[in-house]
C-alpha positions in Angstrom: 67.8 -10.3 17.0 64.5 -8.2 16.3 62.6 -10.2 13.2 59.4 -9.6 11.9 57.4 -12.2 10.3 54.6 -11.1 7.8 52.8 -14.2 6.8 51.5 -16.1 9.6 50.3 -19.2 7.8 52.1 -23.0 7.8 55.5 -21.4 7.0 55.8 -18.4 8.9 54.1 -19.6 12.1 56.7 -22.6 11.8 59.7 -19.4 11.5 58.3 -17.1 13.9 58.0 -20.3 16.8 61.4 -22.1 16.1 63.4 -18.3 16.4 61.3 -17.3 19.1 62.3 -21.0 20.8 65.8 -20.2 19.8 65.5 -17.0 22.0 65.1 -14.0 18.9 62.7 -11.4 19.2 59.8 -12.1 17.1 57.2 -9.8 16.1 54.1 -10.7 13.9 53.2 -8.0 11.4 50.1 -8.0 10.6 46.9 -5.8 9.1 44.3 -6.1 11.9 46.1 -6.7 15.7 43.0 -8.2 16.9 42.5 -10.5 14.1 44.4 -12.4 12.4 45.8 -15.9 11.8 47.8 -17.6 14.2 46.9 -15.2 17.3 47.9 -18.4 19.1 51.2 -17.5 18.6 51.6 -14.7 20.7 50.8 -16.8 23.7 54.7 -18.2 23.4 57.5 -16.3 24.7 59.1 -13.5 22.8 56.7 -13.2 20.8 54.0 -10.0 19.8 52.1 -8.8 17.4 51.9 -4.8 15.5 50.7 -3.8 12.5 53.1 -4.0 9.5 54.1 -0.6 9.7 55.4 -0.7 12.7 56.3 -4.3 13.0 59.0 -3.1 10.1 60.0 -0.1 11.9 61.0 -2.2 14.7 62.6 -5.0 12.8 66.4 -5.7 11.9 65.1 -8.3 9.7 61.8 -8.8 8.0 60.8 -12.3 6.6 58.0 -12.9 3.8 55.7 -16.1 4.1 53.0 -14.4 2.1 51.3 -15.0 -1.4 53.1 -13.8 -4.0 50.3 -11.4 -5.3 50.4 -9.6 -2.2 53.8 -8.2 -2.2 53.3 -5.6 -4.1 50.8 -4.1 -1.3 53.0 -5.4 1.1 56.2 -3.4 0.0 54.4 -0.3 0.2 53.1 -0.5 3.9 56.6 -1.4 4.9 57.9 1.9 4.8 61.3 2.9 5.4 63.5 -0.3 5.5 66.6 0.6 4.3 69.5 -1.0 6.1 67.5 -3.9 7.4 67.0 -7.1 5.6 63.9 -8.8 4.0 63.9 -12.5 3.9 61.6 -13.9 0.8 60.4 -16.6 1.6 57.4 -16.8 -1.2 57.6 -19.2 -4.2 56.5 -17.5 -7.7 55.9 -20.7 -9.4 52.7 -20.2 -10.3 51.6 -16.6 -9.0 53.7 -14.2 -9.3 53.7 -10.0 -8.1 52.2 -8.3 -11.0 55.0 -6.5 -12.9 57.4 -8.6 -11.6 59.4 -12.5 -11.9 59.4 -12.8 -8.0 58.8 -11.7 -5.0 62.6 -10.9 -4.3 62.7 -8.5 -7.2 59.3 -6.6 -6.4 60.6 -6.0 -3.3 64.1 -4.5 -4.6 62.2 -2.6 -6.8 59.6 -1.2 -4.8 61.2 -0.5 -1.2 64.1 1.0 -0.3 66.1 -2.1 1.2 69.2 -2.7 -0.6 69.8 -6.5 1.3 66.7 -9.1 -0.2 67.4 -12.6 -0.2 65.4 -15.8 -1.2 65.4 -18.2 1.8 62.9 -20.6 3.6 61.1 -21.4 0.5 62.7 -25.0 -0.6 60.9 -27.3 2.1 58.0 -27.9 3.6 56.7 -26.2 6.9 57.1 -29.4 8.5 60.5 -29.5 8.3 61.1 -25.7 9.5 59.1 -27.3 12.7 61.7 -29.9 12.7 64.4 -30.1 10.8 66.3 -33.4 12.1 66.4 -36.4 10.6 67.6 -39.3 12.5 69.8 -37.0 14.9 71.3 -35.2 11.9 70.3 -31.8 10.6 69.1 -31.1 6.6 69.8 -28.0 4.6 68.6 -24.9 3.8 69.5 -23.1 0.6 70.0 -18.9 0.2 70.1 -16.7 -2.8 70.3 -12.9 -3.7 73.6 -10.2 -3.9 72.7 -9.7 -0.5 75.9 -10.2 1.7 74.5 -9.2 5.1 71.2 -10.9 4.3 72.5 -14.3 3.7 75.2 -14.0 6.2 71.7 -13.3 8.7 69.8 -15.9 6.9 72.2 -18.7 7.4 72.6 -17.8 10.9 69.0 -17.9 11.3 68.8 -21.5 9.6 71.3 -22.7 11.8 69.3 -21.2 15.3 66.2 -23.3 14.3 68.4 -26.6 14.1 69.2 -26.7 9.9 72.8 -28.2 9.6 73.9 -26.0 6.8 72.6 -23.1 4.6 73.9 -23.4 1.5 74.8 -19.7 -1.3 72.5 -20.7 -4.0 74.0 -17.7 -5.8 73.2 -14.1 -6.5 70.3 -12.5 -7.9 70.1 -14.2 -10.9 70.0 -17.5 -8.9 66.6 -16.5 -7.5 64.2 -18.1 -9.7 66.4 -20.9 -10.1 66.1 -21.6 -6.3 62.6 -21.6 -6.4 62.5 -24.1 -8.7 64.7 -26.3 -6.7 61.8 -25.9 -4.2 59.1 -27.0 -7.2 61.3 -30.1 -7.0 60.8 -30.8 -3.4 57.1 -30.2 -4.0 57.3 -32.8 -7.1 58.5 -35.5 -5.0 56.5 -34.8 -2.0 53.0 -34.2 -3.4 52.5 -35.1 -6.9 54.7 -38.2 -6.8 53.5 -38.9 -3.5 56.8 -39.5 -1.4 55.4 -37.4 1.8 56.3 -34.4 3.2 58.6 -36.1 5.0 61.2 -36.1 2.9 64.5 -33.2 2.7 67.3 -32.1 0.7 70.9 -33.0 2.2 74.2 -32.4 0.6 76.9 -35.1 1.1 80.0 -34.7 0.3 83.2 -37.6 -0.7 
């Protein structure tokens, strides 16, 4: 599969090297090709770099990892992306795209893709690197009206070693979801428990 990742910080440089590992075809879109960060990553296999334009253009599915604010610039250099799908994978808890509750929503607003879905926001990069505990794998969480997109998105979870991805729900489920990921942030910052910690769903 072609994906681009936009966002080449903790969470998307964590995406774009676990698909890459998993054998996808991972393209960094980015504003300036000859600097930017995480160049290091395009030293790993299946892995390159174009600007956002064309990254896009060449992408079946586009995943988010930026700041919230920037969307809004974002979905306008993305062109045409109809019939592909954009992962979100931005948090608006405490930014948020002008105009708009979430990133999700900017982007079905302002582009022309009819598949967004929330995914990749509820943990820390850490666990994207690695998510195993103890031989088992945790869980990943998806949300949006987006058939195709979570169908892609779970897949996608499962390639980089997440047990389960788990339908969150449709749009409205959205901000909810990223407030689930507020929770893991809770527990692992301000109360201290670690990054190493994840969300698992057992079941009797």
């Amino acid at each position: 599969m072609k994906i681009t990742v936009i966002g080449t910080g903790n969470v998307g440089s964590a995406l774009a090297k676990g698909w890459a590992k998993a054998g996808h075809n991972v393209i960094l879109g980015v504003r300036d090709t000859h600097n930017f960060k995480g160049k290091d990553l395009t030293s790993q296999k299946n892995i390159s770099v174009q600007t956002i334009a064309e990254a896009a253009r060449q992408a079946e599915v586009i995943l988010v990892a930026t700041p919230p604010d920037a969307v809004n610039e974002l979905a306008k250099a993305l062109g045409d992306v109809s019939g592909k799908v954009i992962i979100d994978a931005t948090n608006s808890v405490r930014i948020t795209p002008a105009g708009y509750a979430n990133a999700s929503e900017a982007f079905r607003s302002l582009t022309n893709c009819t598949d967004v879905v929330k995914c990749f926001n509820s943990t820390g990069f850490e666990n994207m690197e690695n998510p195993v505990y103890n031989g088992k794998g945790i869980d990943m969480f998806v949300a949006g009206d987006g058939a195709k997109g979570k169908q892609v998105a779970k897949q996608l979870a499962k390639d980089i070693g997440f047990e389960e991805c788990y339908d969150f729900g449709g749009n409205d489920k959205i901000a909810l979801l990223e407030q689930f990921a507020l929770a893991w942030i809770n527990l692992a910052i301000m109360q201290k428990q670690g990054r190493g910690i994840a969300f698992k769903i057992l079941k009797r």
